[in-house]
N, C-alpha and C positions, 0 to 999 in steps of 0.2 A: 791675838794670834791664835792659828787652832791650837786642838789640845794634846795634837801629838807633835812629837819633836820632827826635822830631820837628822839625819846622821851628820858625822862633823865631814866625811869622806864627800871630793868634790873631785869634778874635773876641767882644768884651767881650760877654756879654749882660745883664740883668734878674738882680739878684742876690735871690737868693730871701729871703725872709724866717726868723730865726732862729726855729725853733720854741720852744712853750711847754707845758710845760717845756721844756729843754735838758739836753743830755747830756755827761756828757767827751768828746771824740772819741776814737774809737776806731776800730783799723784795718780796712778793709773788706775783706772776705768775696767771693773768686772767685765769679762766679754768671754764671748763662747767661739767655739768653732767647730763643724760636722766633717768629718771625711767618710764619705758615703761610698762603702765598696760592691763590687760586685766581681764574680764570677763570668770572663771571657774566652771560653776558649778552655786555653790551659791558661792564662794570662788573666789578674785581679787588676781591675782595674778600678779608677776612682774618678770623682766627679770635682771639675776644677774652671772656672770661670774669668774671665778678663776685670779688671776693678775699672770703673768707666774714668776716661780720663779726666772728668772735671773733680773727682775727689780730690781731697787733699792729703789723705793718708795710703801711699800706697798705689798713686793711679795708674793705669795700664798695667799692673802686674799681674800674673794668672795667680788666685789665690783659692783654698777653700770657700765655701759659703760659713757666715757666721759674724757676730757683730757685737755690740755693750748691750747687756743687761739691763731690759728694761723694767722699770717698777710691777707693770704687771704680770711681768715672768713669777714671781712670788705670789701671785695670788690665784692660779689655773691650779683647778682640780684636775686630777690624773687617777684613772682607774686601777694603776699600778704605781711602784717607786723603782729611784734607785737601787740598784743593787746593792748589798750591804758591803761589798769590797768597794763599789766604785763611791759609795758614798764617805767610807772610813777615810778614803785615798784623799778625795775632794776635800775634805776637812782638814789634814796634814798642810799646817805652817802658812794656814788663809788670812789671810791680814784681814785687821779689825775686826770686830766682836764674828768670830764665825760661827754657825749654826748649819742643821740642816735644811732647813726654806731657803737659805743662800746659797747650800749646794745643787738643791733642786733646780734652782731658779735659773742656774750656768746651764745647766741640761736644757733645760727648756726653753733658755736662749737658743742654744746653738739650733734645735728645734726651730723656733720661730723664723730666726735668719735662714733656715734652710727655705721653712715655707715662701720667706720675704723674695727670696732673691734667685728661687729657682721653680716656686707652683709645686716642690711635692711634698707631700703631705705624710711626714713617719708617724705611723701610729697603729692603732688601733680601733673595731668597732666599736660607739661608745656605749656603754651598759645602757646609758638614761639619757636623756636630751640633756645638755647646757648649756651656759650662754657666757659672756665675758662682755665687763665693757671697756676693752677695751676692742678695736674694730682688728686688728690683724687678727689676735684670736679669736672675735666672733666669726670671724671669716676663715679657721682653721676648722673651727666648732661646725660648722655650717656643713660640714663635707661628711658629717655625724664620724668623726676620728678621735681618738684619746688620742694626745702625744704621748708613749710609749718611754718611757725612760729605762726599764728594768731590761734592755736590750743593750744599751749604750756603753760602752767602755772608753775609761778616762787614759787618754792615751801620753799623752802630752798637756808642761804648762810653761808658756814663755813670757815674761815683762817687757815690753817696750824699752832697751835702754834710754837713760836720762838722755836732757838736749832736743828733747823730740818733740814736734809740736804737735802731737798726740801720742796718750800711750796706754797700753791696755794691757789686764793683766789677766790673759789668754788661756783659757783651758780647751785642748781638742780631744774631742772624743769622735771615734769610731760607731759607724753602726754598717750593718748589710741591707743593701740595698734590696733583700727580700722581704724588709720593714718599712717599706715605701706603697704607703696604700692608697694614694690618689695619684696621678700623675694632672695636674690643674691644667699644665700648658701655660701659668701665668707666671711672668716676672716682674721686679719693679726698674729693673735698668740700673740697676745698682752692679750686679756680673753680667758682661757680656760673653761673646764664644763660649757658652758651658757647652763642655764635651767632657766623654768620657774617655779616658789614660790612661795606658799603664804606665810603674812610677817610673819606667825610662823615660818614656817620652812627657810626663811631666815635668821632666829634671832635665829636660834639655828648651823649656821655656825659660822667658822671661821671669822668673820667680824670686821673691824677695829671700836672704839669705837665711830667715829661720826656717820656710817654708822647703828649703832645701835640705835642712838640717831636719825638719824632722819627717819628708818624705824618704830620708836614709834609716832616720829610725823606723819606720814603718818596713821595710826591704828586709830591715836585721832580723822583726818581731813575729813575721810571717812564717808558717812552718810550710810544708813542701805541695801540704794541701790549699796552699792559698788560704791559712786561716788565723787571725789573730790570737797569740798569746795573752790572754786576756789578764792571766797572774801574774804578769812579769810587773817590778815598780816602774814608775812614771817618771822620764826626764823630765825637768825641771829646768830652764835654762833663764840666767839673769844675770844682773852686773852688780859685779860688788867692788870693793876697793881696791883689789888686787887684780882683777881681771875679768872678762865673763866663761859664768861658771854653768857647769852642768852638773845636777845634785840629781839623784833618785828617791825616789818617794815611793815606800813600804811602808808596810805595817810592821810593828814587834812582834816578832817572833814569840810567841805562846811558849812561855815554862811548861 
């Protein structure tokens, strides 16, 4: 587990209904997720895509871009890091051996899926040429971009309740769409309709119910200038034995 604790303080909510069919539980799957803002107007809006209907996790729901953590998410060199708040955050109560190449590696997912499923490319120039082999990120590499992580803020982290014939154990982070340095034009047909939203009209889509729960928390965390609270702690939302919980995630407070 990481090596910081959470606090004992929870909040009970609406426990969701046991799907039908059901499934054994099974353990959930590292995965990432980007909510990519920008400035409309007086209106922030975000970037949110159709799931194609032949998946089977989720299909025709309008969700973020983002997806599981793949092996070579750990091994992309990055010109920069984590922030040291977001990285401290990302280690709080990570199941199994946690490290920070594991926290990296969420970021960089969410990264990758972005590039996967919607052509644009967050990053940066890169200092030096590099290569990956793996082919999505040579193909990231190829646009000469760093994935950019010291931008990123860990906003959100949700578990798939049990019974679910997939489940993932989901970190979203925040970035501004002023950190979007390619625009590709490519997809892989994984979201369709991506458009850009404000979270009203977000929240009046078809949207699976955590994605609703935490395009609310996004509404609360915005200050008046449209701009993310970047210090506040992290919901947390999962199911435990009494119900599903919403825990926050801070750092200790410094004597």
């Amino acid at each position: 587990m990481g090596k910081q604790p959470l606090s004992d303080d929870y909040t009970l909510l609406p426990r969701p209904p046991d799907p039908v069919p059901s499934y054994p539980t099974i353990r959930p799957k590292d995965a990432a997720t980007l909510i990519i803002l920008r400035n409309h107007g007086k209106q922030v809006q975000l970037l949110m895509g159709r799931r194609h209907p032949r998946h089977k996790f989720m299909p025709n729901k309008f969700v973020f871009p983002g997806g599981r953590v793949d092996s070579a998410d750990s091994r992309v060199r990055t010109d920069g890091d984590l922030n040291p708040l977001t990285r401290e955050q990302l280690l709080i109560a990570m199941k199994g051996r946690a490290s920070e190449n594991r926290a990296r590696a969420l970021a960089l997912a969410a990264i990758r899926e972005t590039f996967e499923e919607t052509g644009l490319v967050i990053g940066k120039p890169l200092a030096q040429p590099q290569s990956s082999r793996s082919p999505v990120w040579q193909n990231f590499l190829a646009h000469g971009v760093s994935p950019e992580l010291e931008n990123l803020t860990f906003f959100a982290r949700a578990i798939t309740p049990p019974k679910r014939r997939r489940r993932y154990d989901t970190r979203f982070f925040c970035v501004s769409a002023d950190h979007i340095a390619v625009e590709t034009g490519l997809e892989d047909g994984e979201l369709l309709d991506l458009h850009w939203l404000s979270i009203k009209q977000a929240l009046e889509l078809e949207i699976p119910p955590i994605t609703k729960t935490i395009l609310n928390d996004l509404r609360s965390r915005l200050n008046s200038n449209g701009e993310l609270d970047s210090s506040a702690p992290v919901p947390f939302y999962y199911m435990a034995s009494n119900g599903f919980r919403r825990r926050l995630i801070s750092l200790p407070s410094k004597s």
